[in-house]
VOPAGU-2260 file (C-alpha; in pm, 1 decimal, decimal comma):
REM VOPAGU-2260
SITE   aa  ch    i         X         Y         Z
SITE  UNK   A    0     425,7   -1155,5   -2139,4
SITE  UNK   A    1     440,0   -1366,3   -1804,4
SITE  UNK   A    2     319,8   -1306,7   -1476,8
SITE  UNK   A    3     644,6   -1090,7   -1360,6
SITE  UNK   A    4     670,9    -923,8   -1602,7
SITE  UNK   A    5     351,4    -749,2   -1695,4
SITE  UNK   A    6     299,9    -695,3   -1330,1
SITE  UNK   A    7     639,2    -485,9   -1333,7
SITE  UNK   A    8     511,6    -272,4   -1621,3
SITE  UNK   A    9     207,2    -228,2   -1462,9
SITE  UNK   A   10     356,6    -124,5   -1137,6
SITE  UNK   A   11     544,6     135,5   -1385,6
SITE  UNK   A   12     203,7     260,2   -1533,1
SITE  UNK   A   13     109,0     335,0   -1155,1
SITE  UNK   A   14     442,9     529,2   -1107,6
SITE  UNK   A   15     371,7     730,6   -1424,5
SITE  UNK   A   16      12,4     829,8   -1274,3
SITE  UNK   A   17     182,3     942,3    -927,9
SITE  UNK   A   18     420,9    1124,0   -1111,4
SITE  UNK   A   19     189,7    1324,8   -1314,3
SITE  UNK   A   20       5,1    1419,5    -970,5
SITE  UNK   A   21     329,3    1493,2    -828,4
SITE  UNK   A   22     347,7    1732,2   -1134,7
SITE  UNK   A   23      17,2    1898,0   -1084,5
SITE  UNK   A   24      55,6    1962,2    -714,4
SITE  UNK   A   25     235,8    1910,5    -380,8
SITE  UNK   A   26     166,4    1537,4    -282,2
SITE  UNK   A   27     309,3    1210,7     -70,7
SITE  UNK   A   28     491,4    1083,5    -379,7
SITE  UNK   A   29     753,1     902,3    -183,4
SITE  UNK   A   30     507,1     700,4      17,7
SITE  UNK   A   31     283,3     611,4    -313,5
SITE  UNK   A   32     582,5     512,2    -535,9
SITE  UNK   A   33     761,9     293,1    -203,8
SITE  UNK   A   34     450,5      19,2    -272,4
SITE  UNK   A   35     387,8      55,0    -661,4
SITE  UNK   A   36     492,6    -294,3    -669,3
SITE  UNK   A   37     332,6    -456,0    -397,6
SITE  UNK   A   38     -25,4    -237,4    -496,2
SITE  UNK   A   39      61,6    -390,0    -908,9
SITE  UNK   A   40      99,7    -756,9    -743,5
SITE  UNK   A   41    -254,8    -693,4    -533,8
SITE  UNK   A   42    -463,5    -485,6    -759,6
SITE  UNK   A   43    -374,8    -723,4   -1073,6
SITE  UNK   A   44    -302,3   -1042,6    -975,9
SITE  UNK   A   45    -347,0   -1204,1    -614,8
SITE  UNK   A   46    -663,7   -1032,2    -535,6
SITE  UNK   A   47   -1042,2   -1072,2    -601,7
SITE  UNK   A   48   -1215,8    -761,1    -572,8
SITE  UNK   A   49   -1531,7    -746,2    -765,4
SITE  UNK   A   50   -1883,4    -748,9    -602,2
SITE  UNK   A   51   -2035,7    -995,0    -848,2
SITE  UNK   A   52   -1841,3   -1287,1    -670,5
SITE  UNK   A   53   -1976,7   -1225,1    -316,0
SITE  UNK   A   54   -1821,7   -1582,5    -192,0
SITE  UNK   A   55   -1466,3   -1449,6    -270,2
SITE  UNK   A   56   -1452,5   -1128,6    -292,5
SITE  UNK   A   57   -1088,5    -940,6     -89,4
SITE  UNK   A   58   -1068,6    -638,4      67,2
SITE  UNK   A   59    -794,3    -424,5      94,0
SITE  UNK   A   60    -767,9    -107,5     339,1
SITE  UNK   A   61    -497,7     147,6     272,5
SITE  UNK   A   62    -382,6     239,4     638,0
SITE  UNK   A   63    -111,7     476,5     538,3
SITE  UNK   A   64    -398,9     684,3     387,8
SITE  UNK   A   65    -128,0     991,3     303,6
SITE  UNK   A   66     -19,9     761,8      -2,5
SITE  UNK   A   67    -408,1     772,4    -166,9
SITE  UNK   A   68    -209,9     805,7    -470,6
SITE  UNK   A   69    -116,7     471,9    -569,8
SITE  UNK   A   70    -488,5     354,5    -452,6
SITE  UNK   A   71    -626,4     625,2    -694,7
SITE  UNK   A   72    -374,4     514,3    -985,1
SITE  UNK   A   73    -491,4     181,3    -933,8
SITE  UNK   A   74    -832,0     243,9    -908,9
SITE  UNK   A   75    -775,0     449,1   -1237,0
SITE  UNK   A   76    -588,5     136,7   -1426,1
SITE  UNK   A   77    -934,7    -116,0   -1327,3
SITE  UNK   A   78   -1166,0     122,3   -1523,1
SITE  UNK   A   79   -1304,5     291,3   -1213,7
SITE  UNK   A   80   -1245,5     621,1   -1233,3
SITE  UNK   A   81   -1108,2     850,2   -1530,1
SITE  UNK   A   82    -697,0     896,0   -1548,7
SITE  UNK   A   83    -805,6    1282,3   -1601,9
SITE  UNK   A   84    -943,4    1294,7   -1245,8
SITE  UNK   A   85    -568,2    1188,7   -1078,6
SITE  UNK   A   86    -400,3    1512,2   -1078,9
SITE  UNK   A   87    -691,4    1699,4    -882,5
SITE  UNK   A   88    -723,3    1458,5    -639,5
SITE  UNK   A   89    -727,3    1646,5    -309,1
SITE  UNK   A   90    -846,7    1948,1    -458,6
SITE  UNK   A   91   -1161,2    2159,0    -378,1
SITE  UNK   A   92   -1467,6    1968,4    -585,5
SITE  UNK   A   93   -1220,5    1622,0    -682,9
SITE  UNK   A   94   -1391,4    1343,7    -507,0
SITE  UNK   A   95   -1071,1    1191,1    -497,4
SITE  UNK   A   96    -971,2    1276,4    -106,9
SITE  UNK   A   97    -610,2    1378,0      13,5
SITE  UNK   A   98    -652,6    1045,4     231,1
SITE  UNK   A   99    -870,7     759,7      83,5
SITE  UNK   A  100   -1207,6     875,9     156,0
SITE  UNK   A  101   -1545,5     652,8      42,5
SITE  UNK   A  102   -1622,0     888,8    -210,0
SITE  UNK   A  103   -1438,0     741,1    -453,1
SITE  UNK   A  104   -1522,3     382,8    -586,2
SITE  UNK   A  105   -1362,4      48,1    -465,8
SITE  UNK   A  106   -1243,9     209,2    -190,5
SITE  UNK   A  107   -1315,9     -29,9     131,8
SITE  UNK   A  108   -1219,7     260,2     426,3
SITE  UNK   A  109   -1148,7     619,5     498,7
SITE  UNK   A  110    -825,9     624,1     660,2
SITE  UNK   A  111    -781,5     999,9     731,1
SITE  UNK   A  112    -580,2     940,8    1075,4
SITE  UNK   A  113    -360,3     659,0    1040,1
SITE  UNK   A  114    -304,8     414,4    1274,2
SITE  UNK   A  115    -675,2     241,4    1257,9
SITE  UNK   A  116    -687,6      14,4     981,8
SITE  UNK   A  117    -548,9    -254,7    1104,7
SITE  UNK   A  118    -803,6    -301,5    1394,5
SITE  UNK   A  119   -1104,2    -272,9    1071,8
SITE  UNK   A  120    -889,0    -519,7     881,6
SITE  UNK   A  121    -936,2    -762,5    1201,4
SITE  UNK   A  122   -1280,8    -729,7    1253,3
SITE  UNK   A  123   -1323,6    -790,0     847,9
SITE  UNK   A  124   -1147,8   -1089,0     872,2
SITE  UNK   A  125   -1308,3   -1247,0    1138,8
SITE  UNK   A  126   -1630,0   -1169,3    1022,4
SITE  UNK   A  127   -1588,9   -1342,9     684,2
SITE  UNK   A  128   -1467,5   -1674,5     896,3
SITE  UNK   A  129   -1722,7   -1657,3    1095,6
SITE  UNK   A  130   -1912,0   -1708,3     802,9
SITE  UNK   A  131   -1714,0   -1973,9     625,2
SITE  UNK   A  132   -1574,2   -1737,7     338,1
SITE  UNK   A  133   -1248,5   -1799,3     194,5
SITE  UNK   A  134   -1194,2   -1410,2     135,3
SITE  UNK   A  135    -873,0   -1224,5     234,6
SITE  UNK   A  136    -827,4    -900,9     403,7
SITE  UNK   A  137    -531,0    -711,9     323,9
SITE  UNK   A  138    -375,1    -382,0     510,7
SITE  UNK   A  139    -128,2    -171,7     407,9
SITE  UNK   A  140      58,5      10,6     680,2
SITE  UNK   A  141     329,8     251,1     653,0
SITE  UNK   A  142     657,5     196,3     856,2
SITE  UNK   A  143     620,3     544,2    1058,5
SITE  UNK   A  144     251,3     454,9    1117,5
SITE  UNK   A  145     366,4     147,5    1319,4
SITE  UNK   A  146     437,9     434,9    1594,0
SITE  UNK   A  147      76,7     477,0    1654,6
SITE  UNK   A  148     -16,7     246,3    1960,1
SITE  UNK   A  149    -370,1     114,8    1783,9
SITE  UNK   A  150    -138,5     -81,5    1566,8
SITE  UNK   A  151       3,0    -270,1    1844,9
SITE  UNK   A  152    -358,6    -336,6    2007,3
SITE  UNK   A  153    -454,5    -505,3    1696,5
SITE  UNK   A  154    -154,8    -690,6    1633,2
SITE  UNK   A  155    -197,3    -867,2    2002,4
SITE  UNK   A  156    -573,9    -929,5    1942,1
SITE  UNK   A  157    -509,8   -1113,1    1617,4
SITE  UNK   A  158    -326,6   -1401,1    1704,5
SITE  UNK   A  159    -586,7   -1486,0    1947,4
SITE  UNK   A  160    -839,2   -1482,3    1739,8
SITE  UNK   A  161    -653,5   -1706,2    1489,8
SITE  UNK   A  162    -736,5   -1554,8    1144,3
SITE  UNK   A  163    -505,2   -1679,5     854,6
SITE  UNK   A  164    -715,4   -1494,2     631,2
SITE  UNK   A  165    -545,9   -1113,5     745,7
SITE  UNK   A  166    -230,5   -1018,1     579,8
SITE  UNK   A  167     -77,9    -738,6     704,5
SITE  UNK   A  168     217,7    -584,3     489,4
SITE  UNK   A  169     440,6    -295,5     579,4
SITE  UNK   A  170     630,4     -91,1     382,7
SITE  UNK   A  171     975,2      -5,1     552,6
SITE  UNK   A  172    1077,2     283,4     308,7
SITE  UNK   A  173    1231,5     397,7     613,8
SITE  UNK   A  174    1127,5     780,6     606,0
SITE  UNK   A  175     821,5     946,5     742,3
SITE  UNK   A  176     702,2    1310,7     769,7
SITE  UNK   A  177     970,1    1454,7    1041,0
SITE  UNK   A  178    1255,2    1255,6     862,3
SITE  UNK   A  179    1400,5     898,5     874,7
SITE  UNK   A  180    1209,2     697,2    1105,8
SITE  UNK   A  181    1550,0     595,9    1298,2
SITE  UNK   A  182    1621,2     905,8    1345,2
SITE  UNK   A  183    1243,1    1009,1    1513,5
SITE  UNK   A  184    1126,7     676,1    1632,8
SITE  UNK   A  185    1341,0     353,9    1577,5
SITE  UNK   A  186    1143,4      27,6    1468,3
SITE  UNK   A  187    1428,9    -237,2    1530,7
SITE  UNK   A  188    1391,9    -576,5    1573,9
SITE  UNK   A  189    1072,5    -487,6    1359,4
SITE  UNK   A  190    1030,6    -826,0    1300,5
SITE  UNK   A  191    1121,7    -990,2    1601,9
SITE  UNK   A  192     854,5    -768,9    1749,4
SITE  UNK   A  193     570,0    -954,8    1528,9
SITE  UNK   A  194     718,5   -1268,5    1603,0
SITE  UNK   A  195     634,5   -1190,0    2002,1
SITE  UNK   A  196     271,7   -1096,2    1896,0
SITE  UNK   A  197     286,0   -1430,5    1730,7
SITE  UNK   A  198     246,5   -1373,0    1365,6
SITE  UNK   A  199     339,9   -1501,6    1085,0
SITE  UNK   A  200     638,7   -1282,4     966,8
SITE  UNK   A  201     820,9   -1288,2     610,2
SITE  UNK   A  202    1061,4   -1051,1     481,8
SITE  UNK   A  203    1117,7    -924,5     143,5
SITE  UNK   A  204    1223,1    -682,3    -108,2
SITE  UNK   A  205     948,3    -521,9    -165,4
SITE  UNK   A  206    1082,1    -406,8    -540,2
SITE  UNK   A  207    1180,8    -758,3    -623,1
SITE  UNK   A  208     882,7    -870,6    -811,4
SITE  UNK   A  209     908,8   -1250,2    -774,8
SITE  UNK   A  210     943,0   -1245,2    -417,5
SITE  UNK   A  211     657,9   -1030,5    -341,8
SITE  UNK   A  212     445,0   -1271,6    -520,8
SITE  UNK   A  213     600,4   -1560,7    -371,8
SITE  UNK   A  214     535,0   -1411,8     -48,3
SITE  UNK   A  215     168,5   -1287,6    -147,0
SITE  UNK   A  216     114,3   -1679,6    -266,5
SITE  UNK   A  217     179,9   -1862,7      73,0
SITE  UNK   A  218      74,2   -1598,2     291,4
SITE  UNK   A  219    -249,8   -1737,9     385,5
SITE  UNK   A  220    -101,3   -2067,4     513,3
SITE  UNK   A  221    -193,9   -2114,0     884,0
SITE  UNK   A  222    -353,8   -2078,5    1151,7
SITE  UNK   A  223    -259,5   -1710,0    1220,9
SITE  UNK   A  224    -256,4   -1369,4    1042,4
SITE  UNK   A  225      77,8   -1253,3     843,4
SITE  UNK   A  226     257,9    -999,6     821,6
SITE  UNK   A  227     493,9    -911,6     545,3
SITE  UNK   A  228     776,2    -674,0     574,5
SITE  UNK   A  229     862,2    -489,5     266,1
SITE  UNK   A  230    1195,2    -306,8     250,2
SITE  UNK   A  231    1146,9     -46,1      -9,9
SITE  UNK   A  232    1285,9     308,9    -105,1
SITE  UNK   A  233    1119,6     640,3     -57,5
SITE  UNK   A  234     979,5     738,1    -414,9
SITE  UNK   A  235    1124,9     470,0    -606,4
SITE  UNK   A  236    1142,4     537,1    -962,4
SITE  UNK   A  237    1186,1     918,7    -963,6
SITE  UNK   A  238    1569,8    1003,6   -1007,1
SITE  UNK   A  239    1739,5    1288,4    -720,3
SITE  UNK   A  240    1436,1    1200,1    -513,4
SITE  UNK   A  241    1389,5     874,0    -455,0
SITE  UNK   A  242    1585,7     746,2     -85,1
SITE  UNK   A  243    1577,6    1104,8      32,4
SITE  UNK   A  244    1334,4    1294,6     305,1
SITE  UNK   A  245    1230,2    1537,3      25,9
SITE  UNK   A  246    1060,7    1227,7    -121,9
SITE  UNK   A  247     777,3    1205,7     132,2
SITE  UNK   A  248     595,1    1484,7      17,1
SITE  UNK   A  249     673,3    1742,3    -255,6
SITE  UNK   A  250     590,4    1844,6    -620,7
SITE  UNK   A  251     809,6    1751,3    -937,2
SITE  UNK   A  252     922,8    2070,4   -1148,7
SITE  UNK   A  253     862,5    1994,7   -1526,2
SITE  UNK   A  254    1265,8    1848,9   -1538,6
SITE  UNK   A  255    1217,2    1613,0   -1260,7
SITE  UNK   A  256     878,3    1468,3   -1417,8
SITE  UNK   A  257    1014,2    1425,8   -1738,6
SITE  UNK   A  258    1306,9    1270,6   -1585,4
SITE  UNK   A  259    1105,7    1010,4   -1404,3
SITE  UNK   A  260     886,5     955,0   -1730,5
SITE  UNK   A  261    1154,9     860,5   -1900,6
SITE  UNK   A  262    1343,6     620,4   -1632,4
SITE  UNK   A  263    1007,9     450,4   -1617,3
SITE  UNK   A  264     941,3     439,8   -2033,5
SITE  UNK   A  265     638,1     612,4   -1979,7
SITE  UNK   A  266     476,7     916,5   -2114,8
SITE  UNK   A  267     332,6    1205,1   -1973,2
């Protein structure tokens, strides 16, 4: 199987973990099954995350901390924690958190309120150049998230600190809690406005699994941080609810789950 390929079915092994949560309980399906792909192309391929290799080892902070679902399915697919945990996560004794918390392994940050990862993520990154390590820092930020006003501080500080080594990525699925985000806070020119904080700034489809490894390969490639704009949709892979509001958070009845199983060739 090549690169594209097994990533894709691994991205569908995480949607088949989110959707047996989603079956268990109420949850932010939408916003874990929006990145499936880019979390597959992270987790599995592009970056180095065990401790043993201290001169290269990534970090990756999950700023839109409401989507903990796709960290814990990944988590769950590298052997650190048991598939049987995933649908209690959240739940009274689970020490997997309704928001990534650090009682969980391989998780880098507790990012309960949004809107902060982004300033850790910079002070990561130039902390490892500082000491001549080649690792990468990663964030994940949600497209409503980008209406907190910390996001905006860090995004002016990094350019001026000149640290190729963050990535930034956003995923525009284009709906957040109180409905679609054009409708409660418009983002356009999204990326023009990255451009004016002087990053790096590459567009993609964020479900098109060439291009987001493309894009994950050259992104560090200069002397400033990126930041790559992912156009996705609101709990891809679940048929009737993904591109809708109701996507964000809900539970699947036993019809929709079995639904989504099958569009994704998984089982339950």
């Amino acid at each position: 199987m090549d690169r594209i390929a097994a990533l894709t079915a691994r991205a569908a092994r995480l949607r088949a973990h989110v959707v047996g949560i989603a079956a268990a309980q109420l949850c932010h399906l939408g916003g874990s099954l929006s990145c499936a792909d880019l979390m597959a192309a992270l987790f599995f391929d592009v970056l180095q995350l065990d401790d043993t290799a201290r001169r290269r080892r990534d970090r990756f902070l999950l700023s839109k901390g409401h989507a903990v679902h796709i960290l814990h399915a990944c988590l769950a697919e590298r052997g650190l924690i048991d598939p049987a945990e995933l649908p209690r996560s959240g739940q009274l004794g689970s020490r997997l958190g309704g928001h990534p918390t650090m009682r969980a392994p391989g998780i880098e940050l507790a990012t309960g309120s949004l809107g902060h990862a982004l300033s850790v993520g910079l002070g990561i990154a130039m902390a490892e150049q500082l000491d001549g390590s080649p690792s990468r820092t990663v964030v994940l930020l949600g497209d409503g998230e980008l209406q907190e006003g910390t996001v905006w501080e860090a995004a002016l500080c990094a350019p001026r600190f000149r640290v190729p080594n963050l990535l930034a990525i956003v995923d525009y699925n284009r709906f957040q809690s109180a409905g679609a985000v054009d409708e409660v806070l418009p983002l356009e020119p999204l990326a023009d406005k990255w451009r004016a904080f002087r990053w790096r700034v590459r567009e993609i489809d964020g479900h098109d699994m060439a291009a987001v490894c493309a894009a994950l390969d050259a992104a560090p490639a200069a002397d400033a941080p990126t930041v790559l704009i992912a156009h996705t949709v609101k709990g891809k892979g679940v048929p009737g609810v993904e591109g809708t509001a109701r996507a964000h958070y809900t539970r699947l009845s036993d019809e929709e789950a079995a639904r989504a199983y099958a569009a994704l060739g998984a089982t339950p």
